[in-house]
C-alpha positions as CSV (number, residue, x, y, z in Angstrom):
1,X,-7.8,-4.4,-2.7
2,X,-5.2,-6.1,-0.4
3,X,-4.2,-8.5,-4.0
4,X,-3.9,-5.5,-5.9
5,X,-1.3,-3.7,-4.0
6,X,0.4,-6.7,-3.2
7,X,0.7,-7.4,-6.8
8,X,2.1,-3.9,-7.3
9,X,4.6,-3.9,-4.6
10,X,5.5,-7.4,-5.5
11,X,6.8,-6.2,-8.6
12,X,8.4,-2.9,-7.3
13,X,10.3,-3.9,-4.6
14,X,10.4,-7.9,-5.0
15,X,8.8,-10.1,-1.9
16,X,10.1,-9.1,1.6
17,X,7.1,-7.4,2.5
18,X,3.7,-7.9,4.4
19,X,0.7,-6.4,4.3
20,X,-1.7,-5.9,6.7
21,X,-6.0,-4.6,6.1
22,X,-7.5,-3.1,8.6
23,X,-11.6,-2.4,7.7
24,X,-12.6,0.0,9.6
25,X,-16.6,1.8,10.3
26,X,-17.4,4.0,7.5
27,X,-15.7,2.1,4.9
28,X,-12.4,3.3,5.5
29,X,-9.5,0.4,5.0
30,X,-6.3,0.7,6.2
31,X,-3.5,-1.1,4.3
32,X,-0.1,-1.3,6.4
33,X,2.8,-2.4,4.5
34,X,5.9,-3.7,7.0
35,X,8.9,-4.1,4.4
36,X,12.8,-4.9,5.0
37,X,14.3,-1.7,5.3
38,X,16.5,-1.9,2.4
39,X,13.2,-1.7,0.2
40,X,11.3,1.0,1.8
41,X,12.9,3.5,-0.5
42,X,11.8,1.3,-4.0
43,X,8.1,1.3,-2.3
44,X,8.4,5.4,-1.0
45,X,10.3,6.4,-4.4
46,X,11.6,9.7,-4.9
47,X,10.0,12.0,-3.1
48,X,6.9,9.8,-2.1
49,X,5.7,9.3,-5.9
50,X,5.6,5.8,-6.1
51,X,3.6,5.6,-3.1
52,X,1.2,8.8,-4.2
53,X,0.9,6.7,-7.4
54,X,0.1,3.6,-5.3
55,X,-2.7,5.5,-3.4
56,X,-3.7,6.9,-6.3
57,X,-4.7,3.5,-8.1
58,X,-5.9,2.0,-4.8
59,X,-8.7,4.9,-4.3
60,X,-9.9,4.6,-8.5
61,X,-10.1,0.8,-7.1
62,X,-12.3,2.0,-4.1
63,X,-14.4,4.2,-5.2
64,X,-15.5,1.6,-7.0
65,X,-16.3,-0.4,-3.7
66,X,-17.4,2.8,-1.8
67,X,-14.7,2.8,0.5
68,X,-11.8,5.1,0.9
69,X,-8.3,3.8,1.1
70,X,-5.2,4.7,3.0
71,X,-1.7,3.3,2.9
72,X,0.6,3.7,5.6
73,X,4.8,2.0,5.4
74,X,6.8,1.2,7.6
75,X,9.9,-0.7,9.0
76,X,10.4,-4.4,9.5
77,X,11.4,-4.4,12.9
């Protein structure tokens, strides 16, 4: 799962980005994507659609896996 986002974002926003998985019990996965702040807003879009649309393919991808997906952004610090 961690490929295919990073495949997405990769060709949103461009490279400066990293993502982190967390598995956790119960088959929840936590993807945390740290990005230069000058790209957060390509990766958030307008309103949050690009990242609803980003969750969105991720849990069609895990439901396939039996997991459940979430997908948290944040700032490079």
């Amino acid at each position: 799962m961690k490929e295919l986002l990073e495949f997405l974002i990769k060709n949103i926003a461009g490279d400066d980005f990293e993502i982190k998985e967390e598995e956790l019990e119960g088959g929840r996965v936590n993807m945390n994507v740290t990005a230069d702040p000058s790209i957060i807003g390509l990766i958030i879009g307008k309103m949050g659609k690009t990242v609803k649309a980003l969750r969105k393919i991720l849990s069609i991808r895990a439901v396939g896996e039996q997991k459940s997906v979430n997908i948290a952004v944040s700032e490079r610090s």
